[in-house]
DRENDO-1510 file (C-alpha; in Angstrom, 1 decimal, always signed):
<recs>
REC; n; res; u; v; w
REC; 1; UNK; +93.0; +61.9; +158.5 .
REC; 2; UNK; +89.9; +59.8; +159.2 .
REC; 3; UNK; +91.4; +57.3; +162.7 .
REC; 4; UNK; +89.8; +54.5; +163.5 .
REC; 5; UNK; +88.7; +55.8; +167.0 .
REC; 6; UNK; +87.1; +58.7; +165.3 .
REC; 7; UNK; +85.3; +56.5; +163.0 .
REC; 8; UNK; +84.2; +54.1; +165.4 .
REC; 9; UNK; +82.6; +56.8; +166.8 .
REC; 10; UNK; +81.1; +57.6; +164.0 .
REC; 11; UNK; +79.4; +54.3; +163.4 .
REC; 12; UNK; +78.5; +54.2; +166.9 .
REC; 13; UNK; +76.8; +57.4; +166.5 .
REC; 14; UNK; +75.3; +55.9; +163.5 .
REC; 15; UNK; +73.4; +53.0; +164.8 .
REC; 16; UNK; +72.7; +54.8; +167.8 .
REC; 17; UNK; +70.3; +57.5; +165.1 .
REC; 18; UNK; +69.1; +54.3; +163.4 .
REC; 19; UNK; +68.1; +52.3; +166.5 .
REC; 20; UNK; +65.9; +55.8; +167.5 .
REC; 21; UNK; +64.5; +55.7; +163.8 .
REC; 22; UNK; +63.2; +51.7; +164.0 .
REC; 23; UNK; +61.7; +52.7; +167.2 .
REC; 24; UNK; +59.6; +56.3; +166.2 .
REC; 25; UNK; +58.4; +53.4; +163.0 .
REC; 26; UNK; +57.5; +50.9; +165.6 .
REC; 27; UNK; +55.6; +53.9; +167.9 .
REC; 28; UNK; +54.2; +55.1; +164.2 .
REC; 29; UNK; +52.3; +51.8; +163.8 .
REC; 30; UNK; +49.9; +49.5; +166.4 .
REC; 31; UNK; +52.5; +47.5; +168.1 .
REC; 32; UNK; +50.6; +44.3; +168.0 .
REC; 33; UNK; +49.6; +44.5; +164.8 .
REC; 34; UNK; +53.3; +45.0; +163.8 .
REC; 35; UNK; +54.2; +42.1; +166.1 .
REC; 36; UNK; +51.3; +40.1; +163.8 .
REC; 37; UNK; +52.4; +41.3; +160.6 .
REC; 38; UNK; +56.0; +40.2; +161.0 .
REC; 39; UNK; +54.9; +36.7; +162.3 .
REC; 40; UNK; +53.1; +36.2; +159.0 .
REC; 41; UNK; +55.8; +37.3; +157.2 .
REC; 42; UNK; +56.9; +34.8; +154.9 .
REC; 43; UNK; +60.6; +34.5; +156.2 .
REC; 44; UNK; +61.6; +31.5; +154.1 .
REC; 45; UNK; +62.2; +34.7; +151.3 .
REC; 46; UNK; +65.0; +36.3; +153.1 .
REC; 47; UNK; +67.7; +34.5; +151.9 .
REC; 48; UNK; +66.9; +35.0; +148.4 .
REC; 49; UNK; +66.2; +39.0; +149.4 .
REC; 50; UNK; +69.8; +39.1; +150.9 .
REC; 51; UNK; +70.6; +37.4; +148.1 .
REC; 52; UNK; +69.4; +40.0; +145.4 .
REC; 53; UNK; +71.3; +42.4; +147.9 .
REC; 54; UNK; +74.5; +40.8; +147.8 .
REC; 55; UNK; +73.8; +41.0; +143.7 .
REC; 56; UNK; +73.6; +44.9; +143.8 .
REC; 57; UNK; +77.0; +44.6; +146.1 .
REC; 58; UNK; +78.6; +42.7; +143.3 .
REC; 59; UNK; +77.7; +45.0; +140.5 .
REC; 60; UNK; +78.8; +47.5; +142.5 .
REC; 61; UNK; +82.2; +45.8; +143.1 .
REC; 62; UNK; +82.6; +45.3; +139.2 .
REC; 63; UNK; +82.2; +49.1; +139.2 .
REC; 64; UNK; +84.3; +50.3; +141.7 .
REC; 65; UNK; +87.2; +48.0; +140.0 .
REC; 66; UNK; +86.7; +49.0; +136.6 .
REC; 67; UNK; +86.9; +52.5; +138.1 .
REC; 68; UNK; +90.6; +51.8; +139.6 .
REC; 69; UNK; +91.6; +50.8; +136.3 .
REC; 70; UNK; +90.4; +53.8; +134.5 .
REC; 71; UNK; +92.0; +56.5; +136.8 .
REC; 72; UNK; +95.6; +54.3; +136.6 .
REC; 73; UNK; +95.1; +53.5; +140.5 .
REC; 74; UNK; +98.0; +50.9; +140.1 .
REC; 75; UNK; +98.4; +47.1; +140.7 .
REC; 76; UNK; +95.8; +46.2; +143.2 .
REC; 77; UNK; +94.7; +42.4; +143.9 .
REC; 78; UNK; +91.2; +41.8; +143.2 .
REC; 79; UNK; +90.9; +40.4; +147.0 .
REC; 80; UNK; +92.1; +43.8; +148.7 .
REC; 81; UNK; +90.2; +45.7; +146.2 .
REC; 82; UNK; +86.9; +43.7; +147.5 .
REC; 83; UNK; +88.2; +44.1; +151.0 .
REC; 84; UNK; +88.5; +48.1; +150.3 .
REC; 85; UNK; +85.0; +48.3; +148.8 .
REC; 86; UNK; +83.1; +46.1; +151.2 .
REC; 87; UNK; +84.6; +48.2; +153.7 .
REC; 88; UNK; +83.3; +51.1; +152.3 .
REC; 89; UNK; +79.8; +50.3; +153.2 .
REC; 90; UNK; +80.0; +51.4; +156.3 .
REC; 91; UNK; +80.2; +54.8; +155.4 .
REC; 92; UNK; +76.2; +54.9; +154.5 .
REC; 93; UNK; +76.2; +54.7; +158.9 .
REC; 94; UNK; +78.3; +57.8; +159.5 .
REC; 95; UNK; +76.9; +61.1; +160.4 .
REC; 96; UNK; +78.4; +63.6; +158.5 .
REC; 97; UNK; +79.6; +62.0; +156.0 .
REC; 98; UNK; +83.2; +61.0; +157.0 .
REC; 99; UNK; +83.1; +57.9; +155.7 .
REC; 100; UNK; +83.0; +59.0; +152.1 .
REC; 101; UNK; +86.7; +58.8; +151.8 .
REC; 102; UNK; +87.4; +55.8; +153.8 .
REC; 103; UNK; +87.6; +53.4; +150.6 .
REC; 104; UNK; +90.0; +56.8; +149.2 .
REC; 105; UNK; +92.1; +56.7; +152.3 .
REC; 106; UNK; +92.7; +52.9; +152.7 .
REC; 107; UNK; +93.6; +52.6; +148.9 .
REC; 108; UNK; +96.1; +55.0; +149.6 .
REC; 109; UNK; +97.2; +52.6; +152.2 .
REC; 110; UNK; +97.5; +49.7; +150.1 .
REC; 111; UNK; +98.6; +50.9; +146.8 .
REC; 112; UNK; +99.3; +54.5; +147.3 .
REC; 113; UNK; +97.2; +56.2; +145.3 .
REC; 114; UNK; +96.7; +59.7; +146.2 .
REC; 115; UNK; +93.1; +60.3; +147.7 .
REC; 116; UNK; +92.7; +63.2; +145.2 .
REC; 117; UNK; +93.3; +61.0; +142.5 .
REC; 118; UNK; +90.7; +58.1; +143.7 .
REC; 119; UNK; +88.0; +60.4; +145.5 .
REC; 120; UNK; +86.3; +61.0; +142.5 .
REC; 121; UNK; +85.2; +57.3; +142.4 .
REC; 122; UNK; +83.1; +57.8; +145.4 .
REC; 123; UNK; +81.2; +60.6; +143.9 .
REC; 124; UNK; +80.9; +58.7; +140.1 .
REC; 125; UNK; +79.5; +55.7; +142.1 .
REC; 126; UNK; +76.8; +57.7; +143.9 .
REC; 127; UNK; +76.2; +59.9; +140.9 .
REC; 128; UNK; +75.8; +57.1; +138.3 .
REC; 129; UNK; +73.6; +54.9; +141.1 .
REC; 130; UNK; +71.2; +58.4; +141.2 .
REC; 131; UNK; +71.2; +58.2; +137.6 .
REC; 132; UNK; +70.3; +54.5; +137.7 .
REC; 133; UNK; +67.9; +54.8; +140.3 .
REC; 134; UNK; +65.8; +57.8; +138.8 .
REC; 135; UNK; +65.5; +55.5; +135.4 .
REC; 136; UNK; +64.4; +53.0; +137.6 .
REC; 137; UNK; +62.0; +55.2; +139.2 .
REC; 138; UNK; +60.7; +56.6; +136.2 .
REC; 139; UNK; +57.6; +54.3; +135.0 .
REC; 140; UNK; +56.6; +54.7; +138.4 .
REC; 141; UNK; +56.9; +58.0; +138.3 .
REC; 142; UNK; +54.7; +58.2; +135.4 .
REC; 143; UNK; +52.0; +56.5; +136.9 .
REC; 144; UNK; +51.9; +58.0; +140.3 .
REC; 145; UNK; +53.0; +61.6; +139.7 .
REC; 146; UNK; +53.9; +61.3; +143.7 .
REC; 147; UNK; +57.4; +63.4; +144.1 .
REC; 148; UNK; +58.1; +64.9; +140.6 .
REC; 149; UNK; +59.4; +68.3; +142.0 .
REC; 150; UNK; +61.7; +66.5; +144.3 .
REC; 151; UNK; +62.7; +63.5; +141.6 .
REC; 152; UNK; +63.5; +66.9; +138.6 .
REC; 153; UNK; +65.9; +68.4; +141.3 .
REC; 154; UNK; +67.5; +65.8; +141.9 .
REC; 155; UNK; +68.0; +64.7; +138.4 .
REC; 156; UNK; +68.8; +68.5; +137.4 .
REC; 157; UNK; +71.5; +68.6; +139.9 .
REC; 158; UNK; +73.1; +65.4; +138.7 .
REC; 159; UNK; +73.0; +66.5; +134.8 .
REC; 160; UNK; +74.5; +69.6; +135.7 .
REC; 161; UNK; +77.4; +67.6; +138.1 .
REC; 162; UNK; +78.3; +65.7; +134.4 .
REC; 163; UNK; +78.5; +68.7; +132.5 .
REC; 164; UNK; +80.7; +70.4; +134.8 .
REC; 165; UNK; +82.5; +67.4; +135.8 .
REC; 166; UNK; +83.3; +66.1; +132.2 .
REC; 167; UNK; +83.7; +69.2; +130.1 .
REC; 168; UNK; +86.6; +71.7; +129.9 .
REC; 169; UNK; +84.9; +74.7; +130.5 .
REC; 170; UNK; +83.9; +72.9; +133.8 .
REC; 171; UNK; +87.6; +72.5; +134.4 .
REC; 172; UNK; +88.3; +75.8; +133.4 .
REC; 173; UNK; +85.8; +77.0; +135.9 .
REC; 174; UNK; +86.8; +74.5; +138.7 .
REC; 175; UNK; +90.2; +75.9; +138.4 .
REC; 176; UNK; +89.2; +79.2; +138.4 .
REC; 177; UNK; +86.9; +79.4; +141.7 .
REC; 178; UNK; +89.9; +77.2; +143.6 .
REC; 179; UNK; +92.6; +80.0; +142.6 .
REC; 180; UNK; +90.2; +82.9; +144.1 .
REC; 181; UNK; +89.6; +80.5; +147.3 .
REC; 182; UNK; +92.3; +80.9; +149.9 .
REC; 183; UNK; +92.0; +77.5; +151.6 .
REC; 184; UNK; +92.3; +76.1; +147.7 .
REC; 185; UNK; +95.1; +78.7; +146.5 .
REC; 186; UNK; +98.1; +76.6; +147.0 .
REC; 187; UNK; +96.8; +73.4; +146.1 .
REC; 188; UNK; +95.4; +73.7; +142.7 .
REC; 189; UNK; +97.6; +71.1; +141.4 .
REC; 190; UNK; +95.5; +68.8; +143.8 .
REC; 191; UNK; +91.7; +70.4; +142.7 .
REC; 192; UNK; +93.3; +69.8; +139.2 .
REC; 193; UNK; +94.3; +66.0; +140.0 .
REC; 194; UNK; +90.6; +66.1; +141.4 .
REC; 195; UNK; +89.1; +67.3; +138.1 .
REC; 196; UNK; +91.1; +65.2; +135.9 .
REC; 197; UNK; +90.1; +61.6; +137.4 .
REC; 198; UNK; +86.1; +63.2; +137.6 .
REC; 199; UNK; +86.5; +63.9; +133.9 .
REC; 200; UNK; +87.8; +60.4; +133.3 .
REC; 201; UNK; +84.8; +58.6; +135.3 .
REC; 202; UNK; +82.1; +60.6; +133.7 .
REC; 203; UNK; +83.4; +60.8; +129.9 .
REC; 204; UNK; +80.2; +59.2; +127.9 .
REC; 205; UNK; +81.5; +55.8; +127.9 .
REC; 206; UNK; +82.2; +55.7; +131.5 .
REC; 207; UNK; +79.0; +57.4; +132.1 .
REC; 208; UNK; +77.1; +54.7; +130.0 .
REC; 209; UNK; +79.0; +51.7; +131.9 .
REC; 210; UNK; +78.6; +53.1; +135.2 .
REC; 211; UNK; +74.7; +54.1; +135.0 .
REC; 212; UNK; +74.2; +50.2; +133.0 .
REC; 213; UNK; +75.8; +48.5; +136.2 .
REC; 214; UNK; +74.3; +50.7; +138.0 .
REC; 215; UNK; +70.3; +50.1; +136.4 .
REC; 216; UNK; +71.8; +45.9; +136.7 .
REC; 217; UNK; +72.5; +46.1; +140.0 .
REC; 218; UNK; +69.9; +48.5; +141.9 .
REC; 219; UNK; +67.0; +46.2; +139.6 .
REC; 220; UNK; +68.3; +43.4; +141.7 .
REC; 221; UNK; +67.3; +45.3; +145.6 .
REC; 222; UNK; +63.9; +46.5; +143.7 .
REC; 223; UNK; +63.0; +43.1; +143.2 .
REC; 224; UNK; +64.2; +42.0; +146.4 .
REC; 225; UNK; +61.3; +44.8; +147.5 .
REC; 226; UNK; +59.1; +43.3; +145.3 .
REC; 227; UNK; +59.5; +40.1; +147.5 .
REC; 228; UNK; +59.0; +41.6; +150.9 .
REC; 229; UNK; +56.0; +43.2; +149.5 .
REC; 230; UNK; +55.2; +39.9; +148.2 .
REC; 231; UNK; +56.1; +38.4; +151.2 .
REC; 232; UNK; +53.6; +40.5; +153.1 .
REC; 233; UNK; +50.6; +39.3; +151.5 .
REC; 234; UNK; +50.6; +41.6; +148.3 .
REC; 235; UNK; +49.6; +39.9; +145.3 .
REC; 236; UNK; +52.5; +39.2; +142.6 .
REC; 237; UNK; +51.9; +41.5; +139.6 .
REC; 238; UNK; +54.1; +43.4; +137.3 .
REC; 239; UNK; +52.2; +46.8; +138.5 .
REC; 240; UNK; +53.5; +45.5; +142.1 .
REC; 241; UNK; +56.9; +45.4; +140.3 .
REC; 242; UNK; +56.5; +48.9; +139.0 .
REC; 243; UNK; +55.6; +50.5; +142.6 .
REC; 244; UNK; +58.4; +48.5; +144.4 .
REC; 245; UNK; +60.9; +50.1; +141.8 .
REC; 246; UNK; +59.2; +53.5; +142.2 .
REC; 247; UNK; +59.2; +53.3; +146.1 .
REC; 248; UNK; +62.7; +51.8; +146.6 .
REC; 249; UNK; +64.3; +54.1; +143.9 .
REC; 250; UNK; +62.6; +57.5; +145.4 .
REC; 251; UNK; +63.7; +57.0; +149.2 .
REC; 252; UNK; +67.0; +56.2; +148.7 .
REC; 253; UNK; +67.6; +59.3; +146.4 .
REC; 254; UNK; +65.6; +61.3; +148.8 .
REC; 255; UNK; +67.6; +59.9; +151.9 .
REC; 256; UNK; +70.8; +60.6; +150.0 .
REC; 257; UNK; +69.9; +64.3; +149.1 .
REC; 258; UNK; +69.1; +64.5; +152.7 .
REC; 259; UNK; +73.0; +64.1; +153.6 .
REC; 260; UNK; +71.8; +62.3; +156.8 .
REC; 261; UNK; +73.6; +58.6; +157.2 .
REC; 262; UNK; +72.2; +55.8; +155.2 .
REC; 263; UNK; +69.0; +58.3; +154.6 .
REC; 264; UNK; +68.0; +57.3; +157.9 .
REC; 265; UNK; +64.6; +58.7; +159.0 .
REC; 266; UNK; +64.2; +60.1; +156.1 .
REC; 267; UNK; +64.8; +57.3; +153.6 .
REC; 268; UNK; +62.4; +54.9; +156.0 .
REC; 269; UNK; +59.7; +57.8; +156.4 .
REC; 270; UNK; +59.4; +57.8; +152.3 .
REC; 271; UNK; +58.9; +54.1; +152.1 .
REC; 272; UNK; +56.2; +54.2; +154.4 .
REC; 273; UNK; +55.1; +57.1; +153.5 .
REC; 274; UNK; +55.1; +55.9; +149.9 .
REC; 275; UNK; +53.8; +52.5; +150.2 .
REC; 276; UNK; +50.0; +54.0; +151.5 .
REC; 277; UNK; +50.1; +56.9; +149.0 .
REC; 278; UNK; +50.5; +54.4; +146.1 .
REC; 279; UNK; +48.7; +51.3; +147.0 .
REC; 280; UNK; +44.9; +51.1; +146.6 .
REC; 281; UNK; +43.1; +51.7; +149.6 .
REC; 282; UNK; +42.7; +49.1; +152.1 .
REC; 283; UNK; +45.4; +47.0; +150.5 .
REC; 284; UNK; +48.4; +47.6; +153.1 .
REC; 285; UNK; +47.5; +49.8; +156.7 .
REC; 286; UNK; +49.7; +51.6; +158.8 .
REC; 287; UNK; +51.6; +48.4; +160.3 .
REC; 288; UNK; +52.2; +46.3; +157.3 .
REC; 289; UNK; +53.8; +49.6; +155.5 .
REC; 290; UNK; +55.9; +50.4; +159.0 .
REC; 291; UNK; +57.2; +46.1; +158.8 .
REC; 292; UNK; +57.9; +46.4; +154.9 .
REC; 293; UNK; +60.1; +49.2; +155.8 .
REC; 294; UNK; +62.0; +47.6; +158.7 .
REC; 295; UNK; +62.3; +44.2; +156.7 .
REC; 296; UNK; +63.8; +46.3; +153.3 .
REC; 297; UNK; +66.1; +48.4; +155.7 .
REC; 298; UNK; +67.2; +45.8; +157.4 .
REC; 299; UNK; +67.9; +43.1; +154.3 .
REC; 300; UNK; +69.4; +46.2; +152.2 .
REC; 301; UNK; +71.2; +49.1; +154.4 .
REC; 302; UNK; +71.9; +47.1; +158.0 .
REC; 303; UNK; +73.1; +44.4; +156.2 .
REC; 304; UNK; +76.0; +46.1; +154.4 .
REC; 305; UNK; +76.5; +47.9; +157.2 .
REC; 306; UNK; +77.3; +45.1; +159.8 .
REC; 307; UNK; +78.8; +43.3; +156.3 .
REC; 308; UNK; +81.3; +46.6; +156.1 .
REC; 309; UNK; +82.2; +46.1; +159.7 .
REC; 310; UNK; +83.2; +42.9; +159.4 .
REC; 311; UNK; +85.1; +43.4; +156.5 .
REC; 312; UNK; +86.7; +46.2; +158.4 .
REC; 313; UNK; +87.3; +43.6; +161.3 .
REC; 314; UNK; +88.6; +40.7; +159.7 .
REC; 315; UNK; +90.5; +41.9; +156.1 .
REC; 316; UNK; +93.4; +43.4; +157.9 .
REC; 317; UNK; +95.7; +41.4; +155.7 .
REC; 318; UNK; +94.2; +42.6; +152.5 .
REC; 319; UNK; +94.4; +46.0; +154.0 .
REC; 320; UNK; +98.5; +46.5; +154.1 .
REC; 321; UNK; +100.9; +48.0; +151.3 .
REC; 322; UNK; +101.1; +45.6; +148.7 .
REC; 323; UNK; +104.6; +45.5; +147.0 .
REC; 324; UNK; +104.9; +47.6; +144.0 .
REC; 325; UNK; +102.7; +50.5; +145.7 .
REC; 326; UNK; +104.9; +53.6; +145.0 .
REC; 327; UNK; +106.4; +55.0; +147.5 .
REC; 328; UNK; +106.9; +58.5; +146.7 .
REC; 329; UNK; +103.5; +59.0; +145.8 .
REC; 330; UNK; +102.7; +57.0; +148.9 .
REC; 331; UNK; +104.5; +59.9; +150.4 .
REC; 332; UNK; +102.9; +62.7; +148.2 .
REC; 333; UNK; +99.6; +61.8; +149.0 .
REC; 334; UNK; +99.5; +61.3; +152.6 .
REC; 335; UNK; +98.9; +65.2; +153.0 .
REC; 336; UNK; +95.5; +64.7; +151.3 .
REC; 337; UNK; +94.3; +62.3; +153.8 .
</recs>
């Protein structure tokens, strides 16, 4: 069972690795130039960046509820489903991975769904946001050619996780592997539960819902890294547009794949990385690249991380067994957690 000590710890951990990763970027680049560049920063755009942020969150949110409904996760107030989800975000801060099934285990809490019927929602999310993103990376991708190896894996991987996911053979070889693992032997009817909710998130019209709110939502943080680039002195053209897309959409699907929390190090190398790769020479050095990084971390993955915490912090009340949740399956499920 993931305990709040342990997951404390987590986070801890967490910010601890991203505190050393703003710090190698700040030793990357010349310290006063940094110091320059963020001082003629146009700040009066970061409310409307947090703001394009907030509109990915709410996409998101739209998601993550539509998803409850379609897996029969039982009566659940719109308010404690928001609560569960923003909650969630802190998960992108644990090493490991733990967090994954936080949002599973406290909707188990409140309604009592079992976590192998609602874990599949986590991995539909972040599958259909890969989708999205690698659409949204894809013009470009065309025009840069930077990363296609790493971009086809990636998009590989995630076609074959849909076929075997969403088709019967892949059940029928789901089920097969679990009954020849011992540690999965004597709880097929649980893998099975598993399958059954994947198949029902990533049937084609759930596919095509998810990966539209998904392309909706994600457009909303390129833009917002449109703005910083803007916001940095880069003039405002559609191109501009196209390599913020290209640049956001590539790091966070390389920081994913790299399993490490929130991408960090990883994620925030590719940005850079990308940023003075893609951008005609002379038109952004070492420092401005190292300050759009920090500014787009900081407006996109800190923020719902410290906005999770919060959440975490002050939704207690939306957090406790409604009435109606079913208590048998309460009790069924709790060996899951």
């Amino acid at each position: 069972m993931i305990q709040i000590g342990d997951l404390r710890n987590k986070l801890f951990a967490g910010f601890g690795i991203g505190v050393a990763v703003v710090l190698a970027l700040v030793m990357f680049s010349d310290l006063q130039e940094l110091a320059r560049t963020l001082t003629s920063f146009e700040w009066s755009l970061i409310p409307l960046i947090l703001g394009l942020t907030l509109f990915n969150y709410g996409l998101r949110f739209v998601k993550w509820h539509l998803y409850l409904g379609r897996i029969g996760a039982g009566v659940i107030s719109l308010s404690s489903s928001l609560a569960i989800f923003l909650s969630g975000l802190t998960m992108a801060m644990t090493p490991g991975k733990v967090g994954e099934l936080l949002k599973s285990v406290l909707l188990r809490r409140v309604v009592g769904t079992p976590v192998s019927a609602s874990a599949p929602i986590v991995m539909a999310e972040r599958l259909t946001d890969g989708i999205a993103l690698l659409i949204l990376s894809a013009g470009g991708l065309a025009l840069y050619r930077i990363g296609v190896p790493v971009l086809a894996l990636i998009g590989l991987l995630a076609v074959l996780l849909v076929i075997v996911s969403a088709t019967e053979a892949g059940r029928r070889l789901v089920l097969s592997v679990a009954e020849r693992t011992p540690l999965l032997r004597t709880r097929t009817q649980h893998v099975a539960a598993l399958y059954d909710s994947s198949r029902s998130l990533l049937s084609p019209a759930p596919l095509a819902m998810g990966v539209g709110l998904g392309i909706v939502s994600w457009a909303g943080e390129c833009v917002a890294f449109f703005l910083v680039l803007v916001g940095l002195g880069q003039e405002p053209t559609w191109r501009l547009l196209l390599l913020a897309a290209f640049v956001l959409g590539a790091s966070t699907l390389i920081g994913s794949a790299s399993l490490l929390p929130g991408g960090l190090g990883v994620a925030d190398a590719t940005v850079a990385g990308l940023l003075l790769l893609t951008l005609p020479a002379g038109a952004m050095d070492r420092s401005e690249a190292v300050a759009a990084t920090l500014i787009i971390r900081f407006c996109t993955l800190w923020f719902g991380a410290i906005l999770g915490v919060f959440t975490l912090l002050l939704a207690r009340r939306y957090l406790e067994p409604q009435v109606g949740a079913a208590a048998p399956e309460l009790a069924r499920s709790r060996e899951l957690a």
